[in-house]
DSSP file (Angstrom, degrees, kcal/mol; ACC not computed):
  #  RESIDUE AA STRUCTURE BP1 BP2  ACC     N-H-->O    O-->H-N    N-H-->O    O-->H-N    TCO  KAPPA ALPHA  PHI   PSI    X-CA   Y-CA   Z-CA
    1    1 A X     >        0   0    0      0, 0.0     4,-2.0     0, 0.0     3,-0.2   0.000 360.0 360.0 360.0 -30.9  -25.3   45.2   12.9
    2    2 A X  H  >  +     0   0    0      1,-0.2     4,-2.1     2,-0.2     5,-0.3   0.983 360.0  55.0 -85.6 -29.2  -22.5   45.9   10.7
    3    3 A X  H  > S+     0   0    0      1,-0.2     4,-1.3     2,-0.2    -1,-0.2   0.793 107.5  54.0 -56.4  -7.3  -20.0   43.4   12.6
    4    4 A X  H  > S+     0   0    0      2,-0.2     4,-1.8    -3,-0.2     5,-0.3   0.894 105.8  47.6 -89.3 -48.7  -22.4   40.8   12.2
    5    5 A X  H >X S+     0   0    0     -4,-2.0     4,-0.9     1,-0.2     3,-0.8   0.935 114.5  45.9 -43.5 -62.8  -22.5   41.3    8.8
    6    6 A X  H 3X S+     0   0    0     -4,-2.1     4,-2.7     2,-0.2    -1,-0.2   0.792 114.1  48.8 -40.0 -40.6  -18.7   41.4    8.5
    7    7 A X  H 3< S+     0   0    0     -4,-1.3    -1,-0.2    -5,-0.3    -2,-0.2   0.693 107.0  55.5 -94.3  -6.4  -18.3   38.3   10.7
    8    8 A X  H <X S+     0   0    0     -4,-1.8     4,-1.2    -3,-0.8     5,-0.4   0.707 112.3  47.7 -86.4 -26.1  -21.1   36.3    8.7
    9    9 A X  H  X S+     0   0    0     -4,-0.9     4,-1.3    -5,-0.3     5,-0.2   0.846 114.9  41.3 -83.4 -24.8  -18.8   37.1    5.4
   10   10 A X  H  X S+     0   0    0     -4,-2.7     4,-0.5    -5,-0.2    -1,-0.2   0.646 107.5  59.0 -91.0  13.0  -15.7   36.1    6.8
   11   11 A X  H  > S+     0   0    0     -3,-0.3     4,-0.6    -5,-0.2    -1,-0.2   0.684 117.6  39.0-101.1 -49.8  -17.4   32.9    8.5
   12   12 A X  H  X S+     0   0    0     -4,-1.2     4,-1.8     2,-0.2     5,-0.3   0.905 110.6  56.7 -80.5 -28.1  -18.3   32.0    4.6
   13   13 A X  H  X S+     0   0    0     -4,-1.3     4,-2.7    -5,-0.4    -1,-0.2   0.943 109.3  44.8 -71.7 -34.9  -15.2   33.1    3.2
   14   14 A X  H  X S+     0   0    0     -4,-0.5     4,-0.5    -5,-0.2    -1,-0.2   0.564 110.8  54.4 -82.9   5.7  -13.4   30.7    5.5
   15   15 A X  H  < S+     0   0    0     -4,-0.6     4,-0.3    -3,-0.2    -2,-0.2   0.764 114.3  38.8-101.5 -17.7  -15.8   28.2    4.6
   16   16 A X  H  X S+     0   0    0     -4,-1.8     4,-0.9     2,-0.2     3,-0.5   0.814 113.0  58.4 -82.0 -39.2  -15.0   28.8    0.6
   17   17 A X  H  X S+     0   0    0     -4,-2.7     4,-2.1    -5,-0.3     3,-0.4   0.945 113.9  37.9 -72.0 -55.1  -11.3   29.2    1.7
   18   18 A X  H  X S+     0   0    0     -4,-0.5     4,-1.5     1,-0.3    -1,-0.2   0.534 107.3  65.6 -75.2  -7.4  -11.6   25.3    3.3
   19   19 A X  H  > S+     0   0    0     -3,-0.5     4,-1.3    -4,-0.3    -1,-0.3   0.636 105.2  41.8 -84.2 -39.5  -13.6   24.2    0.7
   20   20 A X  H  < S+     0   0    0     -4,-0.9    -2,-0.2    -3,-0.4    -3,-0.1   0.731 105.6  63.8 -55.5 -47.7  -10.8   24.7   -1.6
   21   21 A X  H >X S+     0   0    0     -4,-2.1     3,-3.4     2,-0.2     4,-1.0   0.989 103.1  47.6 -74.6 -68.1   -8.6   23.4    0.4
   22   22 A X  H >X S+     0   0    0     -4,-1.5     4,-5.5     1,-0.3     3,-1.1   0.922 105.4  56.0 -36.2 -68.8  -10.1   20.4    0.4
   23   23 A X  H 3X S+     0   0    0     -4,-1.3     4,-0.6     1,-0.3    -1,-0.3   0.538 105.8  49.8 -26.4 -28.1  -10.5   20.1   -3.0
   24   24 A X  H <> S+     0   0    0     -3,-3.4     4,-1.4     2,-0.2    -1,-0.3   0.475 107.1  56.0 -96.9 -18.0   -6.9   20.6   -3.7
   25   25 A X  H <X S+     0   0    0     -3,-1.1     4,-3.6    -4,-1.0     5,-0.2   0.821 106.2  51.4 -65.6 -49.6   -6.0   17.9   -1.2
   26   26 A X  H >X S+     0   0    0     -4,-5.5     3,-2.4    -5,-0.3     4,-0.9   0.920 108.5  55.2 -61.6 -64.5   -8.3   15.3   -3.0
   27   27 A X  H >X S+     0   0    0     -4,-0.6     4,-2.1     1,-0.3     3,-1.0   0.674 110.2  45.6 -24.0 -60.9   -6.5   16.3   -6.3
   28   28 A X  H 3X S+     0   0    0     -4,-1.4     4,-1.7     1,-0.3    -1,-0.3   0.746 103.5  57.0 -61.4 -30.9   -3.4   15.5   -4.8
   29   29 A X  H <X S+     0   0    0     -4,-3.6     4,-1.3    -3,-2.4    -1,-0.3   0.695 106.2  57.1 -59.5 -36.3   -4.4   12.5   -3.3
   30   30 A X  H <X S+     0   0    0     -3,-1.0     4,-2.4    -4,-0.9    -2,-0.2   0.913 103.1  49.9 -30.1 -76.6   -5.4   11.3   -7.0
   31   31 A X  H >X S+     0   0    0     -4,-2.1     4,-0.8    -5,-0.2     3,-0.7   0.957 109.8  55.3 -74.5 -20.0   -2.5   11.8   -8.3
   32   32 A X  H >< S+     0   0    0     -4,-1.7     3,-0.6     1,-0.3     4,-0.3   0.896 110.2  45.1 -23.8 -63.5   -0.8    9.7   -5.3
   33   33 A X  H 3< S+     0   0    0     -4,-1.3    -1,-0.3     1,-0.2     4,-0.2   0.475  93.9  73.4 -92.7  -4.3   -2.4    7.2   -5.6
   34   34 A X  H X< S+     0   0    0     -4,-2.4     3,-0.8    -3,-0.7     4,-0.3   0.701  92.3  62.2 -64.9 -32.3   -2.3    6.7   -9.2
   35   35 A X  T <X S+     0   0    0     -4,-0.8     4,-0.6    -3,-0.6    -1,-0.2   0.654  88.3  68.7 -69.0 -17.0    1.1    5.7   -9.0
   36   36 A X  H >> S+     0   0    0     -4,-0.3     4,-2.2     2,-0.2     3,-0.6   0.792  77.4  77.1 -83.0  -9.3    0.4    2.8   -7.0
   37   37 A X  H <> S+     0   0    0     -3,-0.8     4,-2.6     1,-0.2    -1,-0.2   0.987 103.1  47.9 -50.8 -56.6   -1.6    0.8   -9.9
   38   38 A X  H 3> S+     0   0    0     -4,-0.3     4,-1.4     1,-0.3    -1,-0.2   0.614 111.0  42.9 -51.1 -39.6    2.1    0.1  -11.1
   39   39 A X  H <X S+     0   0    0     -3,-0.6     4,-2.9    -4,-0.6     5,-0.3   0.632 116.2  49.9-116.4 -25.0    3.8   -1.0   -7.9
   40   40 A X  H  X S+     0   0    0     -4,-2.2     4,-1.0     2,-0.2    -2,-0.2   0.988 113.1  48.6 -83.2 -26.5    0.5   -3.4   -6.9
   41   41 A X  H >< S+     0   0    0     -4,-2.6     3,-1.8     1,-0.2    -2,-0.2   0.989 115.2  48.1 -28.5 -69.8    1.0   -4.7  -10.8
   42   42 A X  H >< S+     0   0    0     -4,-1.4     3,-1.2     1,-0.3     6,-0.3   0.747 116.2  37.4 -29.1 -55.2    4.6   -5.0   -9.3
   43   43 A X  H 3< S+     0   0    0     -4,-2.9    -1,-0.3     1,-0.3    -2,-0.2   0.469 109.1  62.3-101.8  -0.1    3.8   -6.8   -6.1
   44   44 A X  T << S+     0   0    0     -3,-1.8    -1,-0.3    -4,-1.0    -2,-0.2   0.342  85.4  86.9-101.5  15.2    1.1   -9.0   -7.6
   45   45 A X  S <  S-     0   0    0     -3,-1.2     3,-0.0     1,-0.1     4,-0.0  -0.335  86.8-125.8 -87.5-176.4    3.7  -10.8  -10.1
   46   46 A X  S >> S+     0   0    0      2,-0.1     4,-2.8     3,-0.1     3,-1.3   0.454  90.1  99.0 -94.8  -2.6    5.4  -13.8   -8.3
   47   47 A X  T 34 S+     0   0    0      1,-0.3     4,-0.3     2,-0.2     5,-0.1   0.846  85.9  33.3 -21.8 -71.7    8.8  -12.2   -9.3
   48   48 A X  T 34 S+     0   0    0     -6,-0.3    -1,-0.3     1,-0.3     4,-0.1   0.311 120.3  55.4 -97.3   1.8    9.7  -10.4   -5.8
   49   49 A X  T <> S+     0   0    0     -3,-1.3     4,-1.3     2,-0.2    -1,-0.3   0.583 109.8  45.3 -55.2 -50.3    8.0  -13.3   -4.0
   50   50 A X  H  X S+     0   0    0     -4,-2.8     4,-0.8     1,-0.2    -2,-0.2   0.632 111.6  52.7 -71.6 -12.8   10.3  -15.7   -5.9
   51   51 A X  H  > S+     0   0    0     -4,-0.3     4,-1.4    -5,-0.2    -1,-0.2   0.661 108.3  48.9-105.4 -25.5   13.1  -13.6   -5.1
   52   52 A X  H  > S+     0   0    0      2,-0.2     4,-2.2     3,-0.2    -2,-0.2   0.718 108.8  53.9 -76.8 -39.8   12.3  -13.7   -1.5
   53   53 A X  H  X S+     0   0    0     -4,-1.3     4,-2.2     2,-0.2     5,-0.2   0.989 109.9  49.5 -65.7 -46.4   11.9  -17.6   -1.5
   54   54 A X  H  X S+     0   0    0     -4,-0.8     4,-5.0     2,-0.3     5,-0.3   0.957 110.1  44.9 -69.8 -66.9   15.2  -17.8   -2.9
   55   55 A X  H  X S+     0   0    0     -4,-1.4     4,-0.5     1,-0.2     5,-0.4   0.982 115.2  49.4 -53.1 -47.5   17.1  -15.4   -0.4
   56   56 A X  H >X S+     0   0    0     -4,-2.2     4,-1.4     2,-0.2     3,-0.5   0.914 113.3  48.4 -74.5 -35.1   15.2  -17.3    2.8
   57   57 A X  H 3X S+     0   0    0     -4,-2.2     4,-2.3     1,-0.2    -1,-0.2   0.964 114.7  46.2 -48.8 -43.9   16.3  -21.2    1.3
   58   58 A X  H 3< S+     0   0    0     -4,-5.0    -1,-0.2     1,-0.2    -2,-0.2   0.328 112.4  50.1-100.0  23.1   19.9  -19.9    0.8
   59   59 A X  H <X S+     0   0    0     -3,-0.5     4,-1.3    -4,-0.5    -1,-0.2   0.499 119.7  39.7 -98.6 -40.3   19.9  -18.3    4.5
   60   60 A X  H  X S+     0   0    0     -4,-1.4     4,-3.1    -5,-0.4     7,-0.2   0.863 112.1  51.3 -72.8 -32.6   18.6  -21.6    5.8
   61   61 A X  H  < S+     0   0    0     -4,-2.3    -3,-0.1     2,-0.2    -1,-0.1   0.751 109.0  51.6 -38.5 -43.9   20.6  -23.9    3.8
   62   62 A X  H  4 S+     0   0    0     -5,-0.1     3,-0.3     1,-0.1    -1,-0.2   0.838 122.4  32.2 -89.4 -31.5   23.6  -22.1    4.8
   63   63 A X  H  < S+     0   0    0     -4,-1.3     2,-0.4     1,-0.3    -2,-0.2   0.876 136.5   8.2 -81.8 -25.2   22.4  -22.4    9.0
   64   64 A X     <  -     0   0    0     -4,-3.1    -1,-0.3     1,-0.2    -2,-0.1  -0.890  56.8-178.3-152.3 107.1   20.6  -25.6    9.0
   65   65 A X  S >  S+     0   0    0     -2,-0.4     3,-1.4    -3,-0.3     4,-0.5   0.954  84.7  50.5 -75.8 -46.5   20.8  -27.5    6.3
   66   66 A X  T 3  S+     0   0    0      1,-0.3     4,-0.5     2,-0.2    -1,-0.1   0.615 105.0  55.9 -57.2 -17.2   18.4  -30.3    7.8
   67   67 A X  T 3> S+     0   0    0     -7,-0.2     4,-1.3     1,-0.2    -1,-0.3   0.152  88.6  84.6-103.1   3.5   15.8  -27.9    8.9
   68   68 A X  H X> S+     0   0    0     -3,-1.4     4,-1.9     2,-0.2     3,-0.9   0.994  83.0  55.4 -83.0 -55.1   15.7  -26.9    5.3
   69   69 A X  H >> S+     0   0    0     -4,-0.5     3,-3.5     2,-0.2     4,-2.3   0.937 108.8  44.3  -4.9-108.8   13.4  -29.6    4.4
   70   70 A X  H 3> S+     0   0    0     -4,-0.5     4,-1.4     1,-0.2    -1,-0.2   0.628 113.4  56.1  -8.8 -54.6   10.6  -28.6    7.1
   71   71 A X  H << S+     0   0    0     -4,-1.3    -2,-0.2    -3,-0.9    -1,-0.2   0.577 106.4  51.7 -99.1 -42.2   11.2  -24.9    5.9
   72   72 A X  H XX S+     0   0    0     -3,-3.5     4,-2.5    -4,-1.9     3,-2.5   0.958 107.6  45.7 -55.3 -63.8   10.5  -26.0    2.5
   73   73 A X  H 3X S+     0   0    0     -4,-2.3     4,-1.7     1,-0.3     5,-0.4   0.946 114.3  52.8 -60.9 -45.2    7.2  -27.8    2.9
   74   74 A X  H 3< S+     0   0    0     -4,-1.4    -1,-0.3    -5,-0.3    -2,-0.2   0.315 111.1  41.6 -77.6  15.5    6.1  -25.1    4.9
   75   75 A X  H <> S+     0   0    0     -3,-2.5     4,-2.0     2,-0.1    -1,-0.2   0.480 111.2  52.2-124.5 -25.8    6.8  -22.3    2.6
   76   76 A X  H >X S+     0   0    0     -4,-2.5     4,-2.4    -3,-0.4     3,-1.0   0.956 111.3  48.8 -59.3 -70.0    5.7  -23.8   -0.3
   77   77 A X  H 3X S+     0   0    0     -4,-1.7     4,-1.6     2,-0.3    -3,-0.2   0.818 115.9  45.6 -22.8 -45.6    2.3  -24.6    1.7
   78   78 A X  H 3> S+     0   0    0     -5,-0.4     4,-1.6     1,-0.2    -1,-0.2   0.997 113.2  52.3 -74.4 -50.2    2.4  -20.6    2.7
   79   79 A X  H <X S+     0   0    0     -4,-2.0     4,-1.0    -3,-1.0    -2,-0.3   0.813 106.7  50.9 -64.5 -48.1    3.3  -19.7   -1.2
   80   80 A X  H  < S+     0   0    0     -4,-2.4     4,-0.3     2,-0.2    -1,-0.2   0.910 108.1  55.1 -62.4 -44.3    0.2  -21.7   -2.5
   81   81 A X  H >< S+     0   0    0     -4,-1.6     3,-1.4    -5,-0.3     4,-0.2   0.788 108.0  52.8 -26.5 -95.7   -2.1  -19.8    0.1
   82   82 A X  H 3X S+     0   0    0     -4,-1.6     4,-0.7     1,-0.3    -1,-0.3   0.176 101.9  48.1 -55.8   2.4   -0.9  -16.9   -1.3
   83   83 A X  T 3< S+     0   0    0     -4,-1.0    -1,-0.3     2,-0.1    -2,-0.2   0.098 113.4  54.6 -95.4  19.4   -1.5  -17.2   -4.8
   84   84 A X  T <4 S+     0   0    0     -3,-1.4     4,-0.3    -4,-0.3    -2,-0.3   0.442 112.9  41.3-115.0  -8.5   -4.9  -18.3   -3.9
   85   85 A X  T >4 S+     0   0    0     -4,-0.2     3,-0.6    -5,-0.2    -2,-0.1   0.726 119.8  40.1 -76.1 -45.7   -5.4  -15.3   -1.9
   86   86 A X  T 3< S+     0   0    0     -4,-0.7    -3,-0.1     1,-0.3    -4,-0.1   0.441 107.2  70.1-100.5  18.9   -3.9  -12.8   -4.2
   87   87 A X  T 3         0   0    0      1,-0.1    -1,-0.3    -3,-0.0    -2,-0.2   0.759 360.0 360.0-107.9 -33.8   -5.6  -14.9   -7.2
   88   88 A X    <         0   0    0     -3,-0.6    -2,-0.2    -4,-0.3    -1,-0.1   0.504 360.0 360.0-107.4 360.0   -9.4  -13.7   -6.3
């Protein structure tokens, strides 16, 4: 009887011990993810979007200047999506 006894307190004690644990995991996870309001601020500006268009025209310009054209319409068209996507 008394190992039962013992093995029902350490059966709770590892349930207090994991309880904890959890509990300090969510904390951490908090603060994790608190930094990321700031970088989706970041990624929701058109800045690094604009900075992206820029580098893919003057990498196409420089291979196909004729194709640039095409490249255009279709990236504007993709670039209006997405600021209707990232707008609701």
């Amino acid at each position: 009887m008394k190992e039962l006894d013992q093995a029902k307190r350490l059966v709770v004690l590892q349930a207090d011990l994991h309880r904890h644990l959890l509990q300090l995991e969510a904390v951490a996870l908090r603060e994790r993810l608190a930094g990321l309001g700031a970088a989706r601020a970041t990624l929701k500006s058109p800045r690094p979007l604009l900075v992206a268009a820029g580098v893919v025209a003057g990498l196409l310009a420089l291979r196909k200047g004729r194709a640039l054209a095409r490249w255009m319409r279709t990236a504007f068209t993709a670039w209006r999506w997405l600021r209707r996507f990232t707008a609701e």
